[in-house]
N, C-alpha and C positions, 0 to 999 in steps of 0.2 A: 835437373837433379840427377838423373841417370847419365848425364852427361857427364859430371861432373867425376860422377863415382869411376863411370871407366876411366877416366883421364888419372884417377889419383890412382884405381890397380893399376892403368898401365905404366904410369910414371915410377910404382913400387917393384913392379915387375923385371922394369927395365933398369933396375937400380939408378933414379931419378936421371936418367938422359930422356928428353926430349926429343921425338921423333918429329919430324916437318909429315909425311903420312898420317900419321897418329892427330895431327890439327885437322890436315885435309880431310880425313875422315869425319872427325866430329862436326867440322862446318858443314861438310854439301849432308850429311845425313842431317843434323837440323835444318837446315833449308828444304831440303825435303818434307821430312816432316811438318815442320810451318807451311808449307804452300798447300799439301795434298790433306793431312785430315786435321789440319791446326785447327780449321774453324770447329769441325767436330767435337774437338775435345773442348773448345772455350765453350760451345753452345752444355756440352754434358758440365763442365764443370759450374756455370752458370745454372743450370737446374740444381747440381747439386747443395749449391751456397742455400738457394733459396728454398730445397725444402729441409735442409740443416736447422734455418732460419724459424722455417712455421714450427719444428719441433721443438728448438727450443723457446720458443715466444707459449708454447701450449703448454710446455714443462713447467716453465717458469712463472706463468702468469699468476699462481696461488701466490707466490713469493714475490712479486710484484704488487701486487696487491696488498699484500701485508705492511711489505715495507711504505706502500703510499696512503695507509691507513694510519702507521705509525709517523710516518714526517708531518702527516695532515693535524696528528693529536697535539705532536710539539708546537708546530706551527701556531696553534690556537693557543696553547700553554705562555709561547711565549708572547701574543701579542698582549693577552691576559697580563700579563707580571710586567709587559712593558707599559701599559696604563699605569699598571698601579704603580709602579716606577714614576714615572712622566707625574702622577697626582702628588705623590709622596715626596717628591722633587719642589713644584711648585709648593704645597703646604709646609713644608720645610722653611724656605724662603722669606716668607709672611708670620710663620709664628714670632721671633722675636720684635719684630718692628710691630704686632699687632696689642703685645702685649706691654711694649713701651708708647704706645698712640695712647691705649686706653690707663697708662698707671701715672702719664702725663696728665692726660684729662683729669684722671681723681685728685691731681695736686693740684690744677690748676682752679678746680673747682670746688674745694677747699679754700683757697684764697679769700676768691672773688666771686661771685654771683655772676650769674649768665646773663649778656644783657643778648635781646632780640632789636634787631632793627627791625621796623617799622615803615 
């Protein structure tokens, strides 16, 4: 990033000509910097991630919570509505034919007498 930033004063400074010095510079100083305290700063920036991390996991946890209280109620809501769904479905299905089995049977048993085998 600072890298970057000097390269764009320098390039505005220099009313956008590009210097061959001005790369050689920015290269061996990052090479520099990467060999001699690179690891330092990846080991500090690494800590830093990770106690970011614990704070927001401690910030947030109330609201985490909340929010897996409230998916856990839908969750149940919906498996609730999806039976009665799923019941209301089948019972749907079987009302007319149950009521055309049984208004059959009363004609047909108006007819004729039930006979039983024996």
């Amino acid at each position: 990033l600072c890298g970057w930033v000097i390269l764009r004063f320098a390039l505005w400074a220099d009313m956008g000509r590009l210097r061959g010095y001005l790369l050689l510079g920015e290269g061996l100083g990052w090479i520099l910097c990467h060999f001699t305290i690179g690891q330092l700063f990846y080991a500090l920036a690494q800590r830093l991630i990770r106690l970011l991390k614990k704070i927001l996991t401690v910030l947030l946890s109330p609201f985490y919570k909340l929010v897996k209280k409230i998916l856990s109620l839908f969750t149940g809501l919906l498996a609730i509505w999806k039976k009665i769904c799923k019941k209301l479905s089948f019972r749907r299905k079987f009302f007319l034919k149950q009521r055309a089995i049984l208004l059959y049977n009363l004609i047909k048993s108006e007819k004729r007498p039930i006979f039983r085998k024996r």
